[in-house]
NULO-677811 format. One record per residue: residue number from 0; x, y, z of N, C-alpha, C in turn; residue in three letters. Coordinates in Angstrom, 2 decimals. Example, Ala and Ser with C-alpha at 12.3 -4.5 7.8 and 13.67 -1.06 7.14 Angstrom:
<setis>
<nr=0, n.east=13.19, n.north=-5.69, n.up=7.80, ca.east=12.30, ca.north=-4.50, ca.up=7.80, c.east=13.20, c.north=-3.30, c.up=7.80, rest=ALA> $
<nr=1, n.east=12.85, n.north=-2.25, n.up=7.08, ca.east=13.67, ca.north=-1.06, ca.up=7.14, c.east=12.90, c.north=0.03, c.up=7.87, rest=SER> $
</setis>
This chain:
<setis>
<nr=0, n.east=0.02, n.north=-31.05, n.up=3.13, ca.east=0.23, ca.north=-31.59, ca.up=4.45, c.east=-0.70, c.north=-30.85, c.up=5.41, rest=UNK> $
<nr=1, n.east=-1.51, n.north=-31.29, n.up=6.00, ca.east=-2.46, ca.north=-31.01, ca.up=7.34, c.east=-1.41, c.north=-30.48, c.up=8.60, rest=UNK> $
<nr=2, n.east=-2.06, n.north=-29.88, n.up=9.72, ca.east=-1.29, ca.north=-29.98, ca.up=10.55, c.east=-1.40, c.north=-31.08, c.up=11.64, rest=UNK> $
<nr=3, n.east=-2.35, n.north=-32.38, n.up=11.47, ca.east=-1.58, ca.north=-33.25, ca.up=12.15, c.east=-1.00, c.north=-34.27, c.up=11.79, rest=UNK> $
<nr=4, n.east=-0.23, n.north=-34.17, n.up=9.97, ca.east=0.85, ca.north=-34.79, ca.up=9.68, c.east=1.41, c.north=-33.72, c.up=9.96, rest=UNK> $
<nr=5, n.east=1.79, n.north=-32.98, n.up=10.05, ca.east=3.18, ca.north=-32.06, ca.up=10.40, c.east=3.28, c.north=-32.55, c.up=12.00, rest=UNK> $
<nr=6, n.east=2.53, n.north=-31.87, n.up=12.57, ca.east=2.48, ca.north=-32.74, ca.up=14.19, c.east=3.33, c.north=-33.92, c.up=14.54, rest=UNK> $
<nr=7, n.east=2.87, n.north=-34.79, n.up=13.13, ca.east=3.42, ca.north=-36.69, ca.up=13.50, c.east=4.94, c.north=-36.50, c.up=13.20, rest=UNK> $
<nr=8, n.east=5.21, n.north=-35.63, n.up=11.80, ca.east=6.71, ca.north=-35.37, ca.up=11.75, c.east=7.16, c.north=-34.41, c.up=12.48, rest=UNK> $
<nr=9, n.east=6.87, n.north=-33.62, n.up=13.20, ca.east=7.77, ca.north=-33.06, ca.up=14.58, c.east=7.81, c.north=-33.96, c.up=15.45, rest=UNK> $
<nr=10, n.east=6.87, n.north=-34.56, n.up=15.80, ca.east=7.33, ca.north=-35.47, ca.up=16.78, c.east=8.22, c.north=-36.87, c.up=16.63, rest=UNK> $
<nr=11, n.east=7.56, n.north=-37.15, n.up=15.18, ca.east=9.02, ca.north=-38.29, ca.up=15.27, c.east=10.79, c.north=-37.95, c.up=14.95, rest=UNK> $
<nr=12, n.east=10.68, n.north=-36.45, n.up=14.52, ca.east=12.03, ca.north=-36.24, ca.up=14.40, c.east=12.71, c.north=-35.53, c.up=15.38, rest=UNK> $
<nr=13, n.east=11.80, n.north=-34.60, n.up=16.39, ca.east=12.39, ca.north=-34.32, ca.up=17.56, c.east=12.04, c.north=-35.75, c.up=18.82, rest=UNK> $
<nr=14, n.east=11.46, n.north=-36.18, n.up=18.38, ca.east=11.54, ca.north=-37.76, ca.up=19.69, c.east=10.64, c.north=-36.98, c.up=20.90, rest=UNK> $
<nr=15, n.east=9.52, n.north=-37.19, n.up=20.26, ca.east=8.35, ca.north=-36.30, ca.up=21.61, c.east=7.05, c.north=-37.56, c.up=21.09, rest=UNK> $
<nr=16, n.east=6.35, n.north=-37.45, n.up=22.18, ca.east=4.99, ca.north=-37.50, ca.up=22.46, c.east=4.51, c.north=-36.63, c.up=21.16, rest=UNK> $
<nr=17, n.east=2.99, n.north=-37.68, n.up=20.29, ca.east=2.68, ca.north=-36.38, ca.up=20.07, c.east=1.93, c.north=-35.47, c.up=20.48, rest=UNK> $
<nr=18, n.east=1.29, n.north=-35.67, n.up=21.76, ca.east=0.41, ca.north=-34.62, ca.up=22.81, c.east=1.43, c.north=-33.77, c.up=22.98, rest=UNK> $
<nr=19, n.east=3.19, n.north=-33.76, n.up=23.05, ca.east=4.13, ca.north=-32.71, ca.up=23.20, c.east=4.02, c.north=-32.04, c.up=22.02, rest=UNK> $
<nr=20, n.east=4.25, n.north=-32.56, n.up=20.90, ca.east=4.71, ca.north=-32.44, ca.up=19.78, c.east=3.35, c.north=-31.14, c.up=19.45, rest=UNK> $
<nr=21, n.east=1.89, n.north=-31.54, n.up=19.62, ca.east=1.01, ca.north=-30.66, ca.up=19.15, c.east=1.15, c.north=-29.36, c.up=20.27, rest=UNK> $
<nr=22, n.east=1.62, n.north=-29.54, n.up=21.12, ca.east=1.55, ca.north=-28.60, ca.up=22.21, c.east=2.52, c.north=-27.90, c.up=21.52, rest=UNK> $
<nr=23, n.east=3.65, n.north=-27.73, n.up=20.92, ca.east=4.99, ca.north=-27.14, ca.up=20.89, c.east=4.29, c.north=-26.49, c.up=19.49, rest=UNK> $
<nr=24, n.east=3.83, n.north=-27.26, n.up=18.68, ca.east=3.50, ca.north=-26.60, ca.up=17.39, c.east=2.39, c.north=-25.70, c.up=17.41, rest=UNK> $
<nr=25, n.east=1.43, n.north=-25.71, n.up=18.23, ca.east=0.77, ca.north=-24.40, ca.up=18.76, c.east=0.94, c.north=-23.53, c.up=19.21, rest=UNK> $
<nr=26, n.east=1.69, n.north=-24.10, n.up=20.20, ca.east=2.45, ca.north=-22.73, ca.up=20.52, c.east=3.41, c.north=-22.09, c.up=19.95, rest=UNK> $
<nr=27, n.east=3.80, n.north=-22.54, n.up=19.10, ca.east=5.09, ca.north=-21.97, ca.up=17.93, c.east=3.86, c.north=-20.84, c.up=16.99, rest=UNK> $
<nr=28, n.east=2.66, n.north=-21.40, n.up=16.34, ca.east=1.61, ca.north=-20.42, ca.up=15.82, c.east=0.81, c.north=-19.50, c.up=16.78, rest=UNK> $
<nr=29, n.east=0.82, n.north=-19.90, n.up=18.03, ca.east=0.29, ca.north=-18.86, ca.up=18.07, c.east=1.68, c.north=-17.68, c.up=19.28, rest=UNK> $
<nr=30, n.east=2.41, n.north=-18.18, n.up=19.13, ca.east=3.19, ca.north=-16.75, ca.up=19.34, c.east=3.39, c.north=-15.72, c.up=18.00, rest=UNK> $
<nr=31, n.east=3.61, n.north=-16.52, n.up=17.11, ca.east=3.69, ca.north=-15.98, ca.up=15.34, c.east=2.67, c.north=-14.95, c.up=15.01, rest=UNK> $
<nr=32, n.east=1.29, n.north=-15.65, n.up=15.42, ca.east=0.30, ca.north=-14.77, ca.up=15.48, c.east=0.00, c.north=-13.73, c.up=16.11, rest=UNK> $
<nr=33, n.east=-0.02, n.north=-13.88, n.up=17.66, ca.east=0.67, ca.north=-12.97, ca.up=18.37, c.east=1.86, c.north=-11.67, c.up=18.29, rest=UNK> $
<nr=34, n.east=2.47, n.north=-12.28, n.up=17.53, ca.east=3.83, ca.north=-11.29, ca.up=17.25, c.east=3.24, c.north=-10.20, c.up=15.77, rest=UNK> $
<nr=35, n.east=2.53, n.north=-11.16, n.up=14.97, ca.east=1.98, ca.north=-10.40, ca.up=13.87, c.east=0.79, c.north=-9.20, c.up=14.00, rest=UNK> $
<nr=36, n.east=0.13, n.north=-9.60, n.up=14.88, ca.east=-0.90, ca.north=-9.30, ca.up=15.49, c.east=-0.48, c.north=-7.83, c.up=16.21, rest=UNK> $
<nr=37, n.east=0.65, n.north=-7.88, n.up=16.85, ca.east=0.99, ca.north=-6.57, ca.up=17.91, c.east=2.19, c.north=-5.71, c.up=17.31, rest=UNK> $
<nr=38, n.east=2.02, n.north=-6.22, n.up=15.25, ca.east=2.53, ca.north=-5.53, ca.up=14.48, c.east=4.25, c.north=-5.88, c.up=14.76, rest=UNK> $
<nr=39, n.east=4.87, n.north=-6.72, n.up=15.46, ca.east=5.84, ca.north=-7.26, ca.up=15.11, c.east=6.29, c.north=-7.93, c.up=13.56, rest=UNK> $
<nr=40, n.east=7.63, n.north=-8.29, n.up=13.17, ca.east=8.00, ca.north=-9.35, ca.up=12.88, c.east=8.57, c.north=-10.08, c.up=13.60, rest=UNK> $
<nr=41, n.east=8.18, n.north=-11.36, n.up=12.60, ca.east=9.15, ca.north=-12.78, ca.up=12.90, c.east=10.28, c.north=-13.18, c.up=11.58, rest=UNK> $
<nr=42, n.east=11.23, n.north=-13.34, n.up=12.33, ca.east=12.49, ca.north=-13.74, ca.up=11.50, c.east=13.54, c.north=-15.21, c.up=11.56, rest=UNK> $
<nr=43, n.east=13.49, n.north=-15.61, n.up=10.84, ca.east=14.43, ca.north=-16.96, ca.up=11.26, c.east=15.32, c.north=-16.83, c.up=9.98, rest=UNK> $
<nr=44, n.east=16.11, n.north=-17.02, n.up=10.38, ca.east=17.70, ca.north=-16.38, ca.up=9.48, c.east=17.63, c.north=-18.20, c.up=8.74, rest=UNK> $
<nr=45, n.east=17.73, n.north=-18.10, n.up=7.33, ca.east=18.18, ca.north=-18.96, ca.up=6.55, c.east=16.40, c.north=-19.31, c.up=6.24, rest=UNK> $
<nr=46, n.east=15.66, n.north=-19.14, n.up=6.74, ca.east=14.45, ca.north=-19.56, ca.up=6.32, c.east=13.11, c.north=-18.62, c.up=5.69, rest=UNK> $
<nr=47, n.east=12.88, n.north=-17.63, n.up=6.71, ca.east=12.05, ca.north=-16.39, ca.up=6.30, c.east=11.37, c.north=-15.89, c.up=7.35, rest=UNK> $
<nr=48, n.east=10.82, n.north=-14.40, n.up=6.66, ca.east=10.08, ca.north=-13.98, ca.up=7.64, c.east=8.99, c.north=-13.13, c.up=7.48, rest=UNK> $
<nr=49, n.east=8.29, n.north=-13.43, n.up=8.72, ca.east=6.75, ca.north=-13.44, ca.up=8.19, c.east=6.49, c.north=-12.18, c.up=9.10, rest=UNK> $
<nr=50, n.east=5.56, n.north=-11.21, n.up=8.50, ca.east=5.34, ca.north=-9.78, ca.up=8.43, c.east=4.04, c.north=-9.71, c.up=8.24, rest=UNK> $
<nr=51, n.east=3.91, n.north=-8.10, n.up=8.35, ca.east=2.32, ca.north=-7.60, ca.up=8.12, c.east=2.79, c.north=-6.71, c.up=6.91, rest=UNK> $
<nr=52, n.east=1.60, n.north=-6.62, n.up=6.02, ca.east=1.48, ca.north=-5.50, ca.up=4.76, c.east=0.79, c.north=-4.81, c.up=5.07, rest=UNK> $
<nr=53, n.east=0.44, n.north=-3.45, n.up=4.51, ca.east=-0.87, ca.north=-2.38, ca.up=4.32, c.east=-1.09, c.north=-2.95, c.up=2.76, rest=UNK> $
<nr=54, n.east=-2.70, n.north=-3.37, n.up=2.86, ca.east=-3.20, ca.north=-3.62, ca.up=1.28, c.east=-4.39, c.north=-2.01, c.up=1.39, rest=UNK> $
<nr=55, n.east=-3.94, n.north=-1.62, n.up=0.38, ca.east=-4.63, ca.north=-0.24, ca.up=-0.24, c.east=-6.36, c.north=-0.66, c.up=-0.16, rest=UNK> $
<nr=56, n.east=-7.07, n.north=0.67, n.up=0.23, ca.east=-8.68, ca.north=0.01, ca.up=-0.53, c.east=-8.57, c.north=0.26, c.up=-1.63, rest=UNK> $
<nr=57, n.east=-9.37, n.north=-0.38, n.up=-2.38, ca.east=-9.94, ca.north=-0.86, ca.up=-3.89, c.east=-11.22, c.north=-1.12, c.up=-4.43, rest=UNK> $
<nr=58, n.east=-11.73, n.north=-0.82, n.up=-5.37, ca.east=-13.04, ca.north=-0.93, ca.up=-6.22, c.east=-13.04, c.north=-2.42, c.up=-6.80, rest=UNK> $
<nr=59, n.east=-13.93, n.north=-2.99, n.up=-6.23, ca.east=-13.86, ca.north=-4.61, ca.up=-6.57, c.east=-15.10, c.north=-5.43, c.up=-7.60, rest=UNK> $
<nr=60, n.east=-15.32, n.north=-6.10, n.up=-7.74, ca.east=-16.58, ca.north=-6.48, ca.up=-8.91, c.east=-17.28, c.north=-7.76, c.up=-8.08, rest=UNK> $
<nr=61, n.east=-18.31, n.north=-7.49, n.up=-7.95, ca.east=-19.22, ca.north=-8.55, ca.up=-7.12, c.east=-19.15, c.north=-9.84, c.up=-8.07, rest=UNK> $
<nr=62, n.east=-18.97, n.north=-11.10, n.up=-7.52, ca.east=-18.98, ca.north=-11.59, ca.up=-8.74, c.east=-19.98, c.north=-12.74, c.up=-8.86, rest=UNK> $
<nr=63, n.east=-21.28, n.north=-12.80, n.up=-8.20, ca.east=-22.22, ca.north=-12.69, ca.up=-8.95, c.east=-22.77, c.north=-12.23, c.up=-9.78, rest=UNK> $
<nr=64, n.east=-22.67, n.north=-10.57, n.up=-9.32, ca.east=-23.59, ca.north=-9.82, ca.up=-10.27, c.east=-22.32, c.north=-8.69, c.up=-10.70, rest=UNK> $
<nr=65, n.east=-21.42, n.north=-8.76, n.up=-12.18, ca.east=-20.57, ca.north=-8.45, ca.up=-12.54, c.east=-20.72, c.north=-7.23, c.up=-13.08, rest=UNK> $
<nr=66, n.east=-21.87, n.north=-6.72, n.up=-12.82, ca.east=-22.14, ca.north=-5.01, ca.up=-13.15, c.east=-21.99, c.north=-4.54, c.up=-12.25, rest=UNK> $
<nr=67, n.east=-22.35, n.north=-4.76, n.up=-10.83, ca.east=-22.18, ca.north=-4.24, ca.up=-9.48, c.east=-20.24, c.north=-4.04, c.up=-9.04, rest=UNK> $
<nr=68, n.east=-20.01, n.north=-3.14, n.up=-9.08, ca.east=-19.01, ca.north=-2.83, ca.up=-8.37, c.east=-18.86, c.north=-2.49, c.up=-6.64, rest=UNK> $
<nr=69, n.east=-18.09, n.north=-3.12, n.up=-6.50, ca.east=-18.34, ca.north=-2.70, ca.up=-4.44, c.east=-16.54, c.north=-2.51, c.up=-4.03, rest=UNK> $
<nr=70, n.east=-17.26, n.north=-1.75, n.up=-3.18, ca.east=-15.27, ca.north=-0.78, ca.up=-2.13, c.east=-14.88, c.north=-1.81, c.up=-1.14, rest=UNK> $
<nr=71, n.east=-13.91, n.north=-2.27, n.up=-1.68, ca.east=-12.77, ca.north=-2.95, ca.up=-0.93, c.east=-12.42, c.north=-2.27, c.up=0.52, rest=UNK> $
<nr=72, n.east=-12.31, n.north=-2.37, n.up=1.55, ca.east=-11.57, ca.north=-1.35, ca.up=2.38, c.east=-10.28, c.north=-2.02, c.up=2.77, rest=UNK> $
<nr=73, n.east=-9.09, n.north=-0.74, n.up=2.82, ca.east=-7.94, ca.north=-0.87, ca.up=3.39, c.east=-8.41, c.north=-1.75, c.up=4.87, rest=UNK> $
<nr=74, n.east=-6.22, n.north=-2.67, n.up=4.37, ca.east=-6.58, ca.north=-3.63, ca.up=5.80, c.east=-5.09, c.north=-4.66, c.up=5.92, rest=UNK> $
<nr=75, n.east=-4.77, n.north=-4.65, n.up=6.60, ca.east=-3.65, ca.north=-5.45, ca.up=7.25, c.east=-3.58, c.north=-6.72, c.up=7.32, rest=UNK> $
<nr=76, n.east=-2.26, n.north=-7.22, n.up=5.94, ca.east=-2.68, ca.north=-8.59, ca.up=6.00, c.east=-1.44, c.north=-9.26, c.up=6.12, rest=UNK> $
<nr=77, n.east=-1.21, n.north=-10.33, n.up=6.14, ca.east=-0.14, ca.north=-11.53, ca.up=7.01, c.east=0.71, c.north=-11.54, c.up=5.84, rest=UNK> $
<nr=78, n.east=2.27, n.north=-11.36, n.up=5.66, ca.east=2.60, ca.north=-11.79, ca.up=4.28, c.east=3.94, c.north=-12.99, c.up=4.84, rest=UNK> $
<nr=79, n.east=4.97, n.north=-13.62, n.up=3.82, ca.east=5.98, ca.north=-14.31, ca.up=4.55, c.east=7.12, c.north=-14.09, c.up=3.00, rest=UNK> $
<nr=80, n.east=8.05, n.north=-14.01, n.up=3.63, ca.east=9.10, ca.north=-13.87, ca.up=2.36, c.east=10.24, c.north=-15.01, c.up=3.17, rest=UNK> $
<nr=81, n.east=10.46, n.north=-15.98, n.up=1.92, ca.east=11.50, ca.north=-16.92, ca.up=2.12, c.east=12.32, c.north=-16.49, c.up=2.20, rest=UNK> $
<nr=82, n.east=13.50, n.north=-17.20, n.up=3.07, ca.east=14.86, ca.north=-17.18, ca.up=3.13, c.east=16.12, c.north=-17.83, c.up=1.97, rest=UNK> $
<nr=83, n.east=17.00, n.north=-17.07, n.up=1.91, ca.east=17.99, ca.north=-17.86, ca.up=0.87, c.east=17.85, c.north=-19.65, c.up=1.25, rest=UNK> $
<nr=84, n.east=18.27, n.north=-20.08, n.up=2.10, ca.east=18.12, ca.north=-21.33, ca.up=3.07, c.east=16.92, c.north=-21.71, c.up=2.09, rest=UNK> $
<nr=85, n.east=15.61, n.north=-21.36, n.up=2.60, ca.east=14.27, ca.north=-22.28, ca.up=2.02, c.east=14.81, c.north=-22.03, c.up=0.76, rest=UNK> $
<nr=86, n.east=14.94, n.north=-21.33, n.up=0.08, ca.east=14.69, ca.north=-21.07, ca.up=-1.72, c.east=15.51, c.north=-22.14, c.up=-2.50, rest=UNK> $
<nr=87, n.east=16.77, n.north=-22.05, n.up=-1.67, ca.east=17.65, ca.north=-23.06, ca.up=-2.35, c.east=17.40, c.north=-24.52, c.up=-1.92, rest=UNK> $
<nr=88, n.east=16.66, n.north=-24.90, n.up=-0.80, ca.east=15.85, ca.north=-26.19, ca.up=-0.51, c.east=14.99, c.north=-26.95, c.up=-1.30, rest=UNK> $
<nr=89, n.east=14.09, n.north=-25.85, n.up=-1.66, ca.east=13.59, ca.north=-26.15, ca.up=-2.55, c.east=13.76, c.north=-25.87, c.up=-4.19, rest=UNK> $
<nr=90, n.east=14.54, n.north=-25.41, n.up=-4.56, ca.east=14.38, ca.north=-25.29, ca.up=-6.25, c.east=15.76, c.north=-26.67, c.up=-6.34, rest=UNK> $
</setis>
C-alpha cells in the first residue's frame, strides 16, 4: 500500500476530504519523526511502539569488490515493536 491509498482509506473511513485526510496523515508522520528524532518514544497501547536503537559499528564487505572490507560506523536507527492488539490482527 502507497501512502496515497492509505490517504484514500483514512479518509473514507474517518469521512474527510482527502486534502484533510493527507493533511492529518502527515502530520501524524511527522510528529513520529519528530518525537524519534528528539530521542523520544511513541506508544499506542494495543498496537506498538516505535523507538530509536544504538546499532554498534561494524566491519562490512564492499560488495562489489568482496575482498575490500570497509567500517561501518555506529548510528541511530528507527525500530517499531508490535503490540499484542496488531499481532493478534494479524496472525
Amino acid at each position: 500500500m502507497t501512502k496515497a491509498d492509505f490517504v484514500k482509506r483514512v479518509a473514507e473511513r474517518a469521512d474527510l476530504s482527502v486534502a484533510d485526510a493527507t493533511e492529518a496523515v502527515q502530520a501524524f508522520l511527522d510528529e513520529v519523526t519528530d518525537a524519534l528524532a528528539g530521542g523520544e518514544e511513541v506508544q499506542f497501547a494495543g498496537f506498538g511502539k516505535f523507538s530509536t536503537s544504538q546499532r554498534a559499528a561494524r566491519t562490512g564487505v564492499n560488495p562489489q569488490d568482496p575482498s575490500k572490507k570497509i567500517d561501518i560506523p555506529a548510528r541511530r536507527v528507527p525500530k517499531f515493536s508490535a503490540g499484542a492488539g496488531l499481532k493478534t490482527a494479524v496472525s
